[in-house]
C-alpha positions as CSV (number, residue, x, y, z in Angstrom):
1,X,10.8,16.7,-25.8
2,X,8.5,14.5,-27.0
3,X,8.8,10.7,-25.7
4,X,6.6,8.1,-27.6
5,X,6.0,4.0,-26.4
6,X,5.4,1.6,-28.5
7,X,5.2,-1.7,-26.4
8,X,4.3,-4.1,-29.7
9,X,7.0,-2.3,-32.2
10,X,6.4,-4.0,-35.4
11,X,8.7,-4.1,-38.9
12,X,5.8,-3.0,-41.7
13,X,6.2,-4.5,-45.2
14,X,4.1,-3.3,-47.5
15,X,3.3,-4.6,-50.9
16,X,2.1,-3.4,-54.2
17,X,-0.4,-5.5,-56.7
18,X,-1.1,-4.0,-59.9
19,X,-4.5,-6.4,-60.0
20,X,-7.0,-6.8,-56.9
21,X,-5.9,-9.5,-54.6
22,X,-6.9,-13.1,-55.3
23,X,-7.5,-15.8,-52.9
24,X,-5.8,-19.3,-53.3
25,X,-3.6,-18.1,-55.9
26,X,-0.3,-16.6,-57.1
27,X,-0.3,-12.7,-56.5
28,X,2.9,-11.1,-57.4
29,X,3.9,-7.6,-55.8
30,X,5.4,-4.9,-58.3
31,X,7.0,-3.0,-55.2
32,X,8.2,-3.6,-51.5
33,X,8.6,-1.7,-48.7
34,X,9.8,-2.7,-45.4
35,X,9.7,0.4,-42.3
36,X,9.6,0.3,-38.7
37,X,6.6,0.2,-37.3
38,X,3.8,0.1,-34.4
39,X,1.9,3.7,-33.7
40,X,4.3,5.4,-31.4
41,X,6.9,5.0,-34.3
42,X,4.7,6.1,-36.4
43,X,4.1,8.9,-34.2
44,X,7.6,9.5,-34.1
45,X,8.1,9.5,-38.0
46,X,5.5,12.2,-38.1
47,X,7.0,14.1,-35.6
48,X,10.2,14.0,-37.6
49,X,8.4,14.8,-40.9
50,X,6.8,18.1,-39.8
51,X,10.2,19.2,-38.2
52,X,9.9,18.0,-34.5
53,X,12.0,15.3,-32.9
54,X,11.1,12.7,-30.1
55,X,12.8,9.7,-28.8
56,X,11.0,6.3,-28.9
57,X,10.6,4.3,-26.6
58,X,9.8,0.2,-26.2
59,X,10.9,-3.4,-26.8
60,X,12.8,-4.9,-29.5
61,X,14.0,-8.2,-30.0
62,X,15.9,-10.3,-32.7
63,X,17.2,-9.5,-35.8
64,X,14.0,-7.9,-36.7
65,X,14.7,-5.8,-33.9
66,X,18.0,-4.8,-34.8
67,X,16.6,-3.7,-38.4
68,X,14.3,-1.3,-36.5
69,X,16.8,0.7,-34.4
70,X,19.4,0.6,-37.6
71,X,16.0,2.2,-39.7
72,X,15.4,4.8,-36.9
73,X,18.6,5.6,-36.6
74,X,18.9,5.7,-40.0
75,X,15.8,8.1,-40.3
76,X,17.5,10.0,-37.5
77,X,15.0,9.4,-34.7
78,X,16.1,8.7,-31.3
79,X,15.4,5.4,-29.7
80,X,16.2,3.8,-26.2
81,X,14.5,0.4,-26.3
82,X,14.9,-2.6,-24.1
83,X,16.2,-5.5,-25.9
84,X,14.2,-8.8,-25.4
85,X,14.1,-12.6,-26.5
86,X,12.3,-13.4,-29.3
87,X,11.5,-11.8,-32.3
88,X,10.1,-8.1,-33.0
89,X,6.9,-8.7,-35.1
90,X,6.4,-8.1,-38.8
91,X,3.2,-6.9,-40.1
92,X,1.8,-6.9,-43.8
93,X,0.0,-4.4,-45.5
94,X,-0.9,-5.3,-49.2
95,X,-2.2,-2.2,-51.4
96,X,-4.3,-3.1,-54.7
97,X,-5.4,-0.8,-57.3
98,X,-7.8,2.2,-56.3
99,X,-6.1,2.2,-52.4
100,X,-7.7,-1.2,-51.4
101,X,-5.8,-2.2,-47.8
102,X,-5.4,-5.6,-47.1
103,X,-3.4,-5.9,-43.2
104,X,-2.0,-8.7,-41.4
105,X,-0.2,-8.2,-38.1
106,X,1.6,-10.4,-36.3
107,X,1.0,-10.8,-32.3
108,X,4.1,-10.1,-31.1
109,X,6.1,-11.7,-28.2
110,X,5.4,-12.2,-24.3
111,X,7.5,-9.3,-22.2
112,X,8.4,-10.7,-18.8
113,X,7.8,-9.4,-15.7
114,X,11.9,-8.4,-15.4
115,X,12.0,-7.3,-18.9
116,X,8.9,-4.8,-18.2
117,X,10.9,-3.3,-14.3
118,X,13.9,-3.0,-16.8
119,X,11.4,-0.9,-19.2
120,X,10.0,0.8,-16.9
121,X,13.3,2.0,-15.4
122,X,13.6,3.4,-19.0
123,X,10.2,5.7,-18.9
124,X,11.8,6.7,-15.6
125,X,15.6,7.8,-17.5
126,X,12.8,10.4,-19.2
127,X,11.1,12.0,-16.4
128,X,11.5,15.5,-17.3
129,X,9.9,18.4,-16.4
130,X,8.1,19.6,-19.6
131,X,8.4,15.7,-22.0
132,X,5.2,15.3,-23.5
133,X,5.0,11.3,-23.3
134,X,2.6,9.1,-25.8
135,X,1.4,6.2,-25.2
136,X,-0.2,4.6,-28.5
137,X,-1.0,1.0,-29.9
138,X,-1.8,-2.0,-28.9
139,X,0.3,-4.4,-26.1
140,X,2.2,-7.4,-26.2
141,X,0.5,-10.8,-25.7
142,X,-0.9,-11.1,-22.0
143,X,0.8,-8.1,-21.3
144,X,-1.6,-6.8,-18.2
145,X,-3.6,-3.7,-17.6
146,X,-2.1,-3.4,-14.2
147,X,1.5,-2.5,-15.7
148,X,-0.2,-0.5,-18.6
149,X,-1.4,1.2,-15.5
150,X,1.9,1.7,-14.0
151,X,3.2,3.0,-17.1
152,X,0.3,6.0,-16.7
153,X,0.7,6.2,-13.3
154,X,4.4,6.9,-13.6
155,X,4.4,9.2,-16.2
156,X,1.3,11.1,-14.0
157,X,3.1,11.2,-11.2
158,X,6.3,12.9,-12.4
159,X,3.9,15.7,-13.4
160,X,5.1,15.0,-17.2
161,X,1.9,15.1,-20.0
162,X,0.2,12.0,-21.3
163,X,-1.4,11.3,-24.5
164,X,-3.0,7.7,-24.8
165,X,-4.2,6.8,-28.2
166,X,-5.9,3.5,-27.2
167,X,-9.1,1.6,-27.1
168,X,-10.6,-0.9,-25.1
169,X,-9.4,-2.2,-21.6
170,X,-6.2,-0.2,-22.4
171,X,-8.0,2.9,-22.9
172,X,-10.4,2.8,-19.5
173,X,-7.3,1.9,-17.5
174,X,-5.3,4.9,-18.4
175,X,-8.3,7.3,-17.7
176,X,-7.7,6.3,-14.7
177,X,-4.3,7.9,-14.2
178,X,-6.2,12.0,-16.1
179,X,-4.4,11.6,-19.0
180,X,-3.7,14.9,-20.8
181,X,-4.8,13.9,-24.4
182,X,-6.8,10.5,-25.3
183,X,-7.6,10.4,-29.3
184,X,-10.2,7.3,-29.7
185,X,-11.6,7.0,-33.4
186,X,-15.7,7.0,-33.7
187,X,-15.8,3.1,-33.1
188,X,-13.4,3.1,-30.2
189,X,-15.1,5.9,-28.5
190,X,-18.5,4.0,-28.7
191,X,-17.0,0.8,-27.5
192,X,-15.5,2.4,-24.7
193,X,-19.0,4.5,-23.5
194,X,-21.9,2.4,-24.9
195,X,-22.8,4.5,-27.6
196,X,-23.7,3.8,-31.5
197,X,-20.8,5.0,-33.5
198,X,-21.7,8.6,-35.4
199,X,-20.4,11.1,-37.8
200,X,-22.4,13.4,-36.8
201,X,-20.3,16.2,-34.5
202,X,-22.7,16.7,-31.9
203,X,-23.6,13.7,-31.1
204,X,-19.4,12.6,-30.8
205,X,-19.4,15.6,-28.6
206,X,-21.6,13.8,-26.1
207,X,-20.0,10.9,-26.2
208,X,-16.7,12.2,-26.1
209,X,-17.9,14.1,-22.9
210,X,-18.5,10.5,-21.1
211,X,-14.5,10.7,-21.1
212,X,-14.3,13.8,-19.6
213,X,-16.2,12.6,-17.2
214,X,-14.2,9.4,-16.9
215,X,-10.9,11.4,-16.3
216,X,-10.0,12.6,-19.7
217,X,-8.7,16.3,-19.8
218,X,-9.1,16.5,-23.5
219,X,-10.4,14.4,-25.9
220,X,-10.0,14.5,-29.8
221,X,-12.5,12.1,-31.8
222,X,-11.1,11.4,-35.0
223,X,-13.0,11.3,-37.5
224,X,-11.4,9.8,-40.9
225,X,-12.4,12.1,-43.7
226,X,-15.3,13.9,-41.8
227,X,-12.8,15.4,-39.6
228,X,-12.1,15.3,-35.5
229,X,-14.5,16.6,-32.9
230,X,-12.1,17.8,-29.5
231,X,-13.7,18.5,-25.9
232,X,-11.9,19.5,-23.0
233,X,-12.2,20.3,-19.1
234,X,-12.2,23.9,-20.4
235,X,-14.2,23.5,-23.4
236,X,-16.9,20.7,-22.8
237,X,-19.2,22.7,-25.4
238,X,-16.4,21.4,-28.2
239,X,-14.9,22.1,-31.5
240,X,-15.3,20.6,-34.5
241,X,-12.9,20.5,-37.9
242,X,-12.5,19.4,-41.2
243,X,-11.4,20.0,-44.5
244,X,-13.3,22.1,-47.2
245,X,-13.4,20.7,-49.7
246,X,-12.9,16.9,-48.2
247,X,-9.4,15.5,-48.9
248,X,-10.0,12.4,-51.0
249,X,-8.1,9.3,-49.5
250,X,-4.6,7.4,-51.4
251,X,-4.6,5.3,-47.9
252,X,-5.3,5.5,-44.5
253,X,-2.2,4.3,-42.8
254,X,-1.1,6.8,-40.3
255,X,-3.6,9.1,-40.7
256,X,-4.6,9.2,-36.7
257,X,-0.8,8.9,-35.5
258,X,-0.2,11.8,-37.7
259,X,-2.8,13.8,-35.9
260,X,-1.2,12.5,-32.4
261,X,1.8,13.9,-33.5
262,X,0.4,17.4,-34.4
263,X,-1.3,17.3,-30.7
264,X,1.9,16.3,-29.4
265,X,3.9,19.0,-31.2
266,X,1.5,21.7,-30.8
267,X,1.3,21.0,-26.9
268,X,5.4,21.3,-26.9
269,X,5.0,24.9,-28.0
270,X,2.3,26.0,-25.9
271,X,-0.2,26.2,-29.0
272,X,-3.9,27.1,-27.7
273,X,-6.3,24.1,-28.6
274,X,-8.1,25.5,-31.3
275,X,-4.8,25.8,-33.6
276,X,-3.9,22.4,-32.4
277,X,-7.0,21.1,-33.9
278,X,-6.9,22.7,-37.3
279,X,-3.6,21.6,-37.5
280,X,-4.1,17.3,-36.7
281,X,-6.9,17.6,-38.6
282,X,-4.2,18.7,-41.4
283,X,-1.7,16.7,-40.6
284,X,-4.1,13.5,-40.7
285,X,-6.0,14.6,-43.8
286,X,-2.4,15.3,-45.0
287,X,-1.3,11.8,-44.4
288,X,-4.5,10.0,-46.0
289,X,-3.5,12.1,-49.4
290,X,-0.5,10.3,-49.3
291,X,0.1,6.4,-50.5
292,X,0.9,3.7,-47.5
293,X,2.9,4.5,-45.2
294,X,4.3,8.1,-46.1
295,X,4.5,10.4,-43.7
296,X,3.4,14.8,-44.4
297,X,5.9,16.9,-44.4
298,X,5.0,20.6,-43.0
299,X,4.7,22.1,-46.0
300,X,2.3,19.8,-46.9
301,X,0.1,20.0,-43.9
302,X,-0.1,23.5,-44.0
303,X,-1.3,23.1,-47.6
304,X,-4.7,21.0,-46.1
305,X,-4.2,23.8,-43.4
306,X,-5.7,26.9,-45.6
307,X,-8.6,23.8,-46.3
308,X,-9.5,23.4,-42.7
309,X,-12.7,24.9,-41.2
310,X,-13.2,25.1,-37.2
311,X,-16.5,25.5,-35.9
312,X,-18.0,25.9,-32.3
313,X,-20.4,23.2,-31.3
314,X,-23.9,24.2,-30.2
315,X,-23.6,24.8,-26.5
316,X,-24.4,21.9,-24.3
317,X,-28.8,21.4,-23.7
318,X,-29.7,21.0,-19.9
C-alpha cells in the first residue's frame, strides 16, 4: 500500500477568467472549482486515477477540514488524519486565457507539539512491511526540521520505503534518514547542491549525483516539458526521458505529483527503474495536457507512453 503525508493539506479553488487578470479591478470568474489539496493528496488523486489506491495521511482542521475528508471520501480515497484547531488552509489558483497560472496559498496553521506525538502515532498505525510511504509538500508554520526528521527516521526505521518530494531545509534533513526516492525539480536540485539550474541532462545528472552522495538512493530530476533525468546507487551513469514529439502544456498543476505517483506505483509492483521512468515521465506529461487540477487517467498516460524516449547518459568522465 501506498501511504502519502501531507502535513499543510490545503482546499484548492480554482477559478476561470475569460480575459487576462487585471489588477485593482473587478475580475469575474466564468467557472469554480473547489478540491482537496496539498501534494500528497494530490499524490493520492493520481494514484487513484491510474487505478492504484493509497491512504493519506495528515492534519485537518475546521470546517475546511471536514470538506476535505467528505471530498476524499467522496473520491473514494482513504484518509486517517489527525484533527486539529484552527482552520485547514485554502489556496487559489486563477487560470486566464492561453493557460496563464496565477497562485495564492494560504500558510496554514501551527501543529503543536501533542498534536504532532498524536500524528506521529498515526505513521506508526501504518508500519507495514512492504507500504511505500511519501512524504511531499511543504510544512506547517514553524513546524521544525527535527520532527520532519522523525517522521523519516520512523518510517526508515520500520524498514518501510520513503519517497520525499521536497526542497530546501526539508529536503537535506530527510537525506539524512536514505530516503528510497527524492524527486527535486531543476531549481530545487540546484538550491539544494550549489549548482546553476540546467536543462541540459548531463549536466542534471551531476548534480543529481551530489544527492547520491548525500544519502539519496534514487533521484528523479523533473524536468517540466524537457522530461526527468533519474540516478541511482545502481545506476549513477543515469537515464534520461521525454516525450517525442514534446507534449504541449493546458497547465502545470500536478504535473510532478503525478510522476511521484507513477514512482510510487511502479515501486508497489516491483517495476525495474527504467519502466518506472517512462512511465512518470507519462504520467506528468499526461497531467500538463490536462486543464488545472485534473488528474491522467491510465489510459491516458499510456497514450504519452508510446511518445516517451529513454536514453542512457554518457558514462560518468574521471
Amino acid at each position: 500500500m501506498v501511504i502519502t503525508i501531507t502535513l499543510n493539506p490545503a482546499m484548492d479553488r480554482t477559478l476561470r477568467i475569460d480575459n487576462p487578470l487585471q489588477p485593482n479591478t473587478l475580475n469575474r470568474a466564468v467557472s469554480s472549482i473547489v478540491e482537496p489539496g496539498g501534494k500528497g493528496i494530490t499524490v493520492s488523486r493520481a494514484i487513484k486515477a491510474i487505478g492504484g489506491a493509497s491512504i493519506a495521511l495528515g492534519f485537518s482542521a475546521g470546517s475546511n477540514g471536514r470538506a476535505l475528508k467528505d471530498a476524499l471520501t467522496s473520491m473514494d480515497i482513504h484518509h486517517d488524519f489527525v484533527d486539529v484547531p484552527g482552520q485547514t488552509r485554502v489556496n487559489i489558483q486563477i487560470i486566464a486565457p492561453g493557460g496563464q497560472h496565477t497562485e495564492i496559498n494560504e500558510p496554514g496553521y501551527k501543529i503543536s507539539d501533542g498534536d504532532f506525538l498524536r500524528f506521529l502515532e498515526r505513521v506508526e498505525n501504518h508500519l507495514d512491511d512492504g507500504n511505500i510511504f511519501v512524504l511531499s509538500g511543504s510544512t506547517p508554520p514553524h513546524f521544525s526540521l527535527k520532527n520532519y526528521g522523525k517522521i523519516c527516521k520512523t518510517i526508515k526505521k520500520a524498514g518501510c520505503k520513503l519517497i520525499v518530494d521536497a526542497s530546501g531545509e526539508e529536503l537535506l534533513e530527510a537525506l539524512k534518514y536514505k530516503p528510497d526516492v527524492v524527486k527535486p525539480n531543476i531549481f530545487e536540485l540546484a538550491e539544494v547542491v550549489g549548482d546553476q539550474p540546467s536543462i541540459d541532462p548531463e549536466t542534471v545528472a551531476v548534480s543529481a549525483r551530489k544527492l547520491l552522495d548525500m544519502g539519496a538512493q534514487v533521484v528523479c530530476v523533473s524536468m517540466g516539458r524537457e522530461g526527468a533525468v533519474v540516478v541511482s546507487q545502481e545506476n549513477r551513469q543515469g537515464l534520461f526521458a521525454n516525450t517525442n514529439p514534446k507534449v504541449i502544456e493546458e497547465g502545470a498543476v500536478g504535473t510532478g505529483d503525478s510522476m511521484v505517483a507513477a514512482f510510487a506505483n511502479g515501486m508497489r509492483q516491483n517495476i525495474d527503474l527504467e519502466e518506472i521512468t517512462k512511465f512518470a515521465v507519462a504520467a506528468g506529461r499526461a497531467c500538463a495536457r490536462l486543464p488545472g487540477t485534473e488528474m491522467a487517467t491510465l489510459k491516458q498516460v499510456y497514450q504519452v507512453y508510446e511518445t516517451v524516449q529513454l536514453f542512457t547518459l554518457d558514462p560518468i568522465k574521471k
